[in-house]
C-alpha positions as CSV (number, residue, x, y, z in Angstrom):
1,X,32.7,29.9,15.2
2,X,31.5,28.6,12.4
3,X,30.2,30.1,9.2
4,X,27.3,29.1,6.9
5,X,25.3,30.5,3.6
6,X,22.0,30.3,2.4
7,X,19.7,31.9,-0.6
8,X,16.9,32.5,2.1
9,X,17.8,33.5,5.7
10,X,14.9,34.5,8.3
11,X,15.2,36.1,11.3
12,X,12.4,35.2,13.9
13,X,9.6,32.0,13.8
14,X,6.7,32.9,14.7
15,X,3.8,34.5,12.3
16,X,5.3,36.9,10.2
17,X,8.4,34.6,9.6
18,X,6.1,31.0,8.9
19,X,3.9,32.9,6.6
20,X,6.8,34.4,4.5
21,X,8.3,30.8,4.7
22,X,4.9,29.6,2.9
23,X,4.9,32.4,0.7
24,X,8.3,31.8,-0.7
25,X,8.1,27.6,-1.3
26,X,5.2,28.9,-3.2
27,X,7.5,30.2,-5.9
28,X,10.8,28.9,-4.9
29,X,10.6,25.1,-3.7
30,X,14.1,24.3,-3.8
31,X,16.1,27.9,-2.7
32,X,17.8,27.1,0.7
33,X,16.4,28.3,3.8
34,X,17.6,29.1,7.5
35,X,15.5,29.8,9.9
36,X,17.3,31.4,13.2
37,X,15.3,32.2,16.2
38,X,15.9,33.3,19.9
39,X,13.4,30.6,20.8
40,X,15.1,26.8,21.9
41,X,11.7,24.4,20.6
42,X,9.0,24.8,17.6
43,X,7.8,28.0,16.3
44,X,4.4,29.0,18.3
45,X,2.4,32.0,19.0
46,X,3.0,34.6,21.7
47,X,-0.9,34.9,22.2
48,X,-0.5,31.3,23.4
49,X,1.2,32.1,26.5
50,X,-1.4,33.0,28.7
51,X,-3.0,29.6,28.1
52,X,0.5,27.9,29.2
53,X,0.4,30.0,32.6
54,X,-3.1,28.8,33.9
55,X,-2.4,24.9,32.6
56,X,-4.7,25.1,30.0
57,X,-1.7,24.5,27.4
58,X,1.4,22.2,27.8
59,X,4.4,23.7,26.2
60,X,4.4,21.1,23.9
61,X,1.4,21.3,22.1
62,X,1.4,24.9,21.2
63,X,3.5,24.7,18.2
64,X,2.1,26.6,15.2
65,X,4.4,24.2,12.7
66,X,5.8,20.7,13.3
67,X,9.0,19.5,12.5
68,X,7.5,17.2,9.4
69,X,6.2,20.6,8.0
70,X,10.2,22.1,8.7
71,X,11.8,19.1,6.9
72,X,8.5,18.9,3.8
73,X,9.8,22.5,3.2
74,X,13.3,22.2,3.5
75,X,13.8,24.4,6.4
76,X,16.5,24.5,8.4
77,X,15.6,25.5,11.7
78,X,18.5,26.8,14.4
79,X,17.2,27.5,18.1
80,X,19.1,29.5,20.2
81,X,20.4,31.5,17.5
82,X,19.4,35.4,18.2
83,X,20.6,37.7,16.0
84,X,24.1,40.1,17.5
85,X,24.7,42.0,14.8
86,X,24.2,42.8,10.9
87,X,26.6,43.4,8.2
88,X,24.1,44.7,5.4
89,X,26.8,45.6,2.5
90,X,28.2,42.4,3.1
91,X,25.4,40.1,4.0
92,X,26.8,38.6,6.3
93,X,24.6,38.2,9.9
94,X,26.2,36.9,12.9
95,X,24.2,35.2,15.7
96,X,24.7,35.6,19.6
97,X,27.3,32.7,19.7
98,X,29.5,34.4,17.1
99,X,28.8,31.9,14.1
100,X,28.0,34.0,11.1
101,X,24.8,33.4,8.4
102,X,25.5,34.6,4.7
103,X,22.6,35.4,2.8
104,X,21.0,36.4,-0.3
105,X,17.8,37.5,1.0
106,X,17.1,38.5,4.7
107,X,13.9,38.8,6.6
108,X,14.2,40.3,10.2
109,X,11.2,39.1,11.8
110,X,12.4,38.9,15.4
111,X,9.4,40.8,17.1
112,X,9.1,42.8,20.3
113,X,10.5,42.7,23.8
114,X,8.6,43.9,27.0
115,X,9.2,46.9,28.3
116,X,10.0,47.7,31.7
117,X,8.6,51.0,33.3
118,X,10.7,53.1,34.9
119,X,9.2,52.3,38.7
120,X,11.7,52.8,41.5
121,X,12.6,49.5,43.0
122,X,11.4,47.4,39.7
123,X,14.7,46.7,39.1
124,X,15.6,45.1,42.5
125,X,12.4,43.3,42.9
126,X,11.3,39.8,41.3
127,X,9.0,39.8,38.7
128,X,8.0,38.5,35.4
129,X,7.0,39.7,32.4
130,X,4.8,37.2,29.2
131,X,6.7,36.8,25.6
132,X,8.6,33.7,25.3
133,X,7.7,30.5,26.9
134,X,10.3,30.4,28.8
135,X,8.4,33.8,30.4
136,X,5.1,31.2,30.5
137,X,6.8,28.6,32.1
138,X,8.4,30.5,34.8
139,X,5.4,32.0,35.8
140,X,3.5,29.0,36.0
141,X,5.8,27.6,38.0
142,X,5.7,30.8,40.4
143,X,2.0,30.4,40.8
144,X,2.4,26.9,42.3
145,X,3.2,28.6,45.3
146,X,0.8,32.0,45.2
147,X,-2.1,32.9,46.3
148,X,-2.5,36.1,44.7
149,X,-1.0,38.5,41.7
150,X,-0.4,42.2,40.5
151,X,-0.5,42.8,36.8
152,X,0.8,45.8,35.7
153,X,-0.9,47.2,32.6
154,X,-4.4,47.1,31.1
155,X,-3.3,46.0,27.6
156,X,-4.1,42.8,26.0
157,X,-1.1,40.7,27.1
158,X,-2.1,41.7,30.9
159,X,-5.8,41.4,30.7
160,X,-5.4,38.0,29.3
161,X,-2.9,36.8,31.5
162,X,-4.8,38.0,35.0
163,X,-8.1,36.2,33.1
164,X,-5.9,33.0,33.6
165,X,-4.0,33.8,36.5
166,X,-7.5,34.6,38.3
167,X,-9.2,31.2,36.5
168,X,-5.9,29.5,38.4
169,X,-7.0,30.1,41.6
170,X,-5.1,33.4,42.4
171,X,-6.9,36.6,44.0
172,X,-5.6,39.4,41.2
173,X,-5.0,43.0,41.1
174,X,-4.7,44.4,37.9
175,X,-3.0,48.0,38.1
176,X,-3.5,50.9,34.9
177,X,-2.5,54.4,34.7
178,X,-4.8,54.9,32.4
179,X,-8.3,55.9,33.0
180,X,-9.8,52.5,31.3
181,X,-8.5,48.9,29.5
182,X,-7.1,48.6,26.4
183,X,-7.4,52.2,25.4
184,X,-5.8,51.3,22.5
185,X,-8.7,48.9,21.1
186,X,-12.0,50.1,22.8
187,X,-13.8,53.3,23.7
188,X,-14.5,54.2,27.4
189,X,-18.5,53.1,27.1
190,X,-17.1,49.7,25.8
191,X,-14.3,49.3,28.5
192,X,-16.1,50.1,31.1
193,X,-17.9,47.0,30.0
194,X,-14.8,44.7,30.1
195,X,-14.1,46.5,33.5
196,X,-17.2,45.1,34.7
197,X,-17.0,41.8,33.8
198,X,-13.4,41.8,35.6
199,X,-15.2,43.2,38.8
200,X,-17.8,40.3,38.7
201,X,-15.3,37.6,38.5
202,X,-13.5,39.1,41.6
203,X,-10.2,41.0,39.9
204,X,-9.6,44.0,41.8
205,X,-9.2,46.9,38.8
206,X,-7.5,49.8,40.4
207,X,-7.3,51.8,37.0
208,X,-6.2,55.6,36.4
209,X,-3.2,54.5,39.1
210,X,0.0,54.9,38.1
211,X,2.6,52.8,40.2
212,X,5.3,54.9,42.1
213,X,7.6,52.1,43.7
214,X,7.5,48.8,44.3
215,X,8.8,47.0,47.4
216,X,9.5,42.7,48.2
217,X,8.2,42.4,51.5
218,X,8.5,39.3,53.8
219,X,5.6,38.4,52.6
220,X,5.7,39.3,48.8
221,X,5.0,42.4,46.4
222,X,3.7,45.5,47.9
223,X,3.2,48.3,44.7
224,X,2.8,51.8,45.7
225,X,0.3,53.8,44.2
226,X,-0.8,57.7,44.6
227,X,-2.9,56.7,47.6
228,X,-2.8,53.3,48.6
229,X,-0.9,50.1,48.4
230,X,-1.4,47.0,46.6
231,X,0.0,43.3,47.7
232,X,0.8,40.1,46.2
233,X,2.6,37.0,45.8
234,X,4.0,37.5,42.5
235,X,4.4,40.9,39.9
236,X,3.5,40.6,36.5
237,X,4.7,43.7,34.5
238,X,2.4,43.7,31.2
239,X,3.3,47.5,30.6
240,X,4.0,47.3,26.5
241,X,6.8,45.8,24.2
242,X,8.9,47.7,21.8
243,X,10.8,46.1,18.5
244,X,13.8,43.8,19.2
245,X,16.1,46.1,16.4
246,X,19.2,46.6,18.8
247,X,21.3,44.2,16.2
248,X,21.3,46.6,13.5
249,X,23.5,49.1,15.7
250,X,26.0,50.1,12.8
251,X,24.0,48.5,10.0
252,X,22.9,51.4,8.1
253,X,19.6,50.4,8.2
254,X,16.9,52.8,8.5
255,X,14.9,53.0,11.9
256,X,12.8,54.7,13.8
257,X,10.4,53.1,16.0
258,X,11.0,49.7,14.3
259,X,12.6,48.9,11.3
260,X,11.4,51.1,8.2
261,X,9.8,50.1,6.0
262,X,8.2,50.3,1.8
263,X,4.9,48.5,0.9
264,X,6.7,45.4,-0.4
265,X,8.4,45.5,3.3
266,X,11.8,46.2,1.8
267,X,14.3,48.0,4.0
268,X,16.5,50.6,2.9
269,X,19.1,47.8,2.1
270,X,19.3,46.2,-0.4
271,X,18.2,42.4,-0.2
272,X,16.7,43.0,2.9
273,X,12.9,43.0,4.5
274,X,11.3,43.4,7.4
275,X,8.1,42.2,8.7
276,X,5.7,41.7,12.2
277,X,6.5,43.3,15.4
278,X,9.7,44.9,14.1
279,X,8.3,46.5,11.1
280,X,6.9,50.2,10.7
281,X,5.1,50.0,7.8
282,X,2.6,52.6,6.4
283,X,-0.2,53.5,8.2
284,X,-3.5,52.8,6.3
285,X,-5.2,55.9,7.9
286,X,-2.6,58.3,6.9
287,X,0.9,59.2,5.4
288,X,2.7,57.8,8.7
289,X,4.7,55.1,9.3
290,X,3.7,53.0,12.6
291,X,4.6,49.8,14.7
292,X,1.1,47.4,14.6
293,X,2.2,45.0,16.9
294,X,-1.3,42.9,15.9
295,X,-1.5,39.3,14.7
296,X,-3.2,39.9,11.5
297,X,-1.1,42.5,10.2
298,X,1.9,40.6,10.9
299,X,0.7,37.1,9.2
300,X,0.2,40.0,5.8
301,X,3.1,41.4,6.3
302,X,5.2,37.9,6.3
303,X,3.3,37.3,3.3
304,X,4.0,39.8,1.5
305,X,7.8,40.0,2.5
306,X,8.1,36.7,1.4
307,X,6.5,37.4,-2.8
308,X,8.9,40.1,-2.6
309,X,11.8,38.2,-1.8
310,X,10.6,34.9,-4.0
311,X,10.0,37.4,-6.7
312,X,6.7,36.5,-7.0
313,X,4.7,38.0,-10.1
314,X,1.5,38.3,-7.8
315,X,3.1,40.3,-5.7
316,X,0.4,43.3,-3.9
317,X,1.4,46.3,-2.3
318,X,0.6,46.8,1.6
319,X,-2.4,48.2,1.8
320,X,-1.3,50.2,5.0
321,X,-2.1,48.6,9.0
322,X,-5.1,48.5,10.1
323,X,-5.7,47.0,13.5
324,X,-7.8,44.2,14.5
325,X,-8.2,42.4,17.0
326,X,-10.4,39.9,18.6
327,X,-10.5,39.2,22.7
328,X,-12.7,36.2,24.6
329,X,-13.4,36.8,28.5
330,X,-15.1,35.5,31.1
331,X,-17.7,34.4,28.8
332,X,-17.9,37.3,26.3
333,X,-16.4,38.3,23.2
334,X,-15.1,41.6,21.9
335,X,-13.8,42.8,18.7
336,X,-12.3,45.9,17.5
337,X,-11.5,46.8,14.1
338,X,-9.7,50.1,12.3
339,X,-10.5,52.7,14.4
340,X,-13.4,53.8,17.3
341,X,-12.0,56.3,19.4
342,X,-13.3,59.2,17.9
343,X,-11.3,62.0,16.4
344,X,-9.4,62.9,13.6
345,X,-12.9,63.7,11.6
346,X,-14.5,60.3,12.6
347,X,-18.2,60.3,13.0
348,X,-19.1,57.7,15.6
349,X,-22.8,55.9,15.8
350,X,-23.3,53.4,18.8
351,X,-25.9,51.4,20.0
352,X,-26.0,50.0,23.8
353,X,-28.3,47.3,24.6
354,X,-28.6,45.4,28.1
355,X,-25.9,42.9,27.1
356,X,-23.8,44.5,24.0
357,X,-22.1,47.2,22.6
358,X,-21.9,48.6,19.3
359,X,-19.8,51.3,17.9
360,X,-19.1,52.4,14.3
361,X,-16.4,55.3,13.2
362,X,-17.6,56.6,9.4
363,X,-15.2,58.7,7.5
364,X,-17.3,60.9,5.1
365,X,-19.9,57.5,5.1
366,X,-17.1,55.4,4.5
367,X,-16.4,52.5,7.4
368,X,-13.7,53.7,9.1
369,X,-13.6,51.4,12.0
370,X,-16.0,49.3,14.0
371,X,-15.9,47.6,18.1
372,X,-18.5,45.4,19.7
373,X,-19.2,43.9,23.1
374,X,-21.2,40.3,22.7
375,X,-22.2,41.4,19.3
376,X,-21.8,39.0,16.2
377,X,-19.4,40.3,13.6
378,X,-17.0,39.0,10.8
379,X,-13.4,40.9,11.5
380,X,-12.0,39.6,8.3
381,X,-15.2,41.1,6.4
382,X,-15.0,44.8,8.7
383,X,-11.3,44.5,7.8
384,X,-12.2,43.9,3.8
385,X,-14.9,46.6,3.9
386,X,-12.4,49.4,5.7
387,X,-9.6,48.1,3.2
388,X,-12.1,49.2,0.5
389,X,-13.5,51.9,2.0
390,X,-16.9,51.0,1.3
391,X,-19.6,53.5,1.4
392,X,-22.5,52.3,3.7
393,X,-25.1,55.3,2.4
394,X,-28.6,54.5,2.8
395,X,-27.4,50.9,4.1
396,X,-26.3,52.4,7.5
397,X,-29.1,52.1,9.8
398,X,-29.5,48.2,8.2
399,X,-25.6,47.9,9.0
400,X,-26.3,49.6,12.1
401,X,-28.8,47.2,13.3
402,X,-26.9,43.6,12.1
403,X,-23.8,44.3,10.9
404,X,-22.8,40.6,10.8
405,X,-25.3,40.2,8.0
406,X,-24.9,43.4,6.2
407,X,-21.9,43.3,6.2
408,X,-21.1,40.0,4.6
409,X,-24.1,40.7,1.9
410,X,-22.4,44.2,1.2
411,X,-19.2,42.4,0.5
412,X,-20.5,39.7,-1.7
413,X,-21.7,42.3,-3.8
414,X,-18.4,44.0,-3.9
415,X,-16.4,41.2,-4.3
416,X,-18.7,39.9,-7.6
């Protein structure tokens, strides 16, 4: 066991963590600084992973910082090195091989882990789930000898994974107790869209099914469902990941979902921030505190961790989470920002032409949220305009009709 100390100590490498790391040398150059992650190679991006199953990535070039970039900024970086537990009084961390980390200032930024539903027989049957690349890499290798694939869950880590499983080769059922995809992103009208474009590429959707038991069979996978069966070669279970908090057993540290959070990402300790896929920050749509779970919001929240723990005088409250989210198919693009299901007061306009989708949540005339289907829009503009909750007035039906346009003139005029 050996011990160790540091000014600047961060849990976790991939978004959230890099962009606190850049954050910080902006204001503190020369401050020591440990990076410990789970991970055994170069910090990447679990949206990546997909692309490593079908071969359209190697491993090894998916790394979102090099190791000239580590030593330019002084990082130390430790692979292998999860976090066990958390002395916050003290702080003192200690990693999974007992060696112990003391700090000055923590970030825990050590993301989510899948969840596994509770289906009888999941547990005795193989399968694999998509987070790390060791996950990528073991199911690429499973596909080398598979002709066909079940992914359970409609979300966005399974619909992009059975996009590349399918452009592999592999005849793929994609299984969803929920009446549509990503219900958390996109409206039925718009889903029903994606759906389609699944259908047309030949992935068999069986949605609105929720999974009773699954079974290895001489021959492979067989799922159960209400009323039928479904086969395969291999089982990917894409059904949702929750926060990787189970170090701070004992800690003191607040949590609920994830790790709680202010709007400068401090914990209830002292010393100590949280940011990414373990966070619950505020909400920006109401007094809550929620899990985003979304690239974007965890590349803000890093950065604004890392101000905070630099000290930075520029320092900018969280404006609270709003989603985003941009998905490529089969050809087609969608993109949902803020919010579109309806609800909670929202007024929704859409517009439906042959080929694309458009719908736009107001809240009292204010943007509120916007999703399209093969439509041309700026997120990072949508995102700026709901952030400011901009008033469209008598510029809705001219947002309404090119909202790529509009809304990048009605920003330049804010922003002068």
């Amino acid at each position: 066991m050996a011990s160790t100390a540091c000014k600047y100590l961060i849990a976790g490498s991939s978004h959230a963590a890099l962009e606190a790391i850049h954050a910080i040398r902006m204001v503190d150059a020369d401050g020591t600084l440990t990076v410990v992650s789970r991970d055994r190679g170069l910090p990447y991006s679990p949206t990546v992973l997909p692309y490593v199953v079908s071969g359209k990535l190697e491993p090894e070039a998916v790394a979102l910082r090099d190791a000239r970039y580590l030593e330019e900024n002084a990082v130390e970086l430790r692979n292998d090195a999860a976090l066990r537990s958390l002395d916050a009084a003290g702080r003192r961390a200690t990693l999974a091989n007992g060696d112990i980390c003391e700090f000055e200032k923590l970030l825990l930024a050590t993301g989510a882990t899948p969840i596994r539903p509770p289906i009888t027989g999941l547990d005795n049957v193989p399968h694999h789930v998509l987070r790390t690349m060791e996950d990528a890499v073991g199911l690429r290798h499973a596909m080398s000898d598979a002709q066909s694939a079940i992914v359970l869950g409609a979300g966005l880590i399974g619909m992009h994974a059975a996009e590349n499983l399918a452009r592999a080769g592999l005849k793929v059922s994609i299984v969803e107790m929920y009446p549509q995809v990503l219900p958390g992103y996109f409206d039925a009208e718009a889903a029903a869209m994606i759906t389609d474009a699944f259908s047309e590429a030949g992935v068999d959707m069986r949605l609105g099914q929720a999974a009773e038991a699954v079974n290895a069979t001489a021959a492979g996978i067989e799922l159960s469902l209400p009323d039928a069966t479904v086969e395969g070669d291999i089982l990917l279970v894409a059904t949702g990941v929750r926060p990787v908090i189970d170090y701070l057993e004992g800690s003191g540290i607040e949590t609920d979902e994830g790790v709680l959070v202010d709007d400068t990402m401090a914990t209830s300790a002292s010393g100590i921030w949280a940011a990414g896929d373990v966070a619950q920050a505020r909400d920006f749509y109401g007094p809550d505190r929620r899990v985003g779970g979304i690239l974007p919001g965890a590349v803000e929240q890093g950065r604004i961790a890392g101000m905070a723990m630099a000290d930075d005088p520029g320092l900018k409250p969280y404006p609270g989470g709003v989603p985003l989210n941009t998905y490529s198919y089969f050809g087609h693009k969608a993109i949902s920002v803020g919010r579109t299901a309806g609800g909670d007061g929202l007024a929704i306009e859409t517009r439906r032409e042959e080929n694309s989708y458009l719908a736009v949540a107001l809240d009292d005339g204010r943007l509120a949220g916007i999703a399209a289907i093969d439509r041309p829009l700026d997120a990072g503009v949508m995102w700026q305009m709901i952030l400011r909750r901009i008033e469209l007035g008598a510029r809705l039906d001219e947002f309404l009709a090119d909202p790529l346009t509009s809304g990048r003139r009605i920003m330049s005029e804010t922003w002068r």
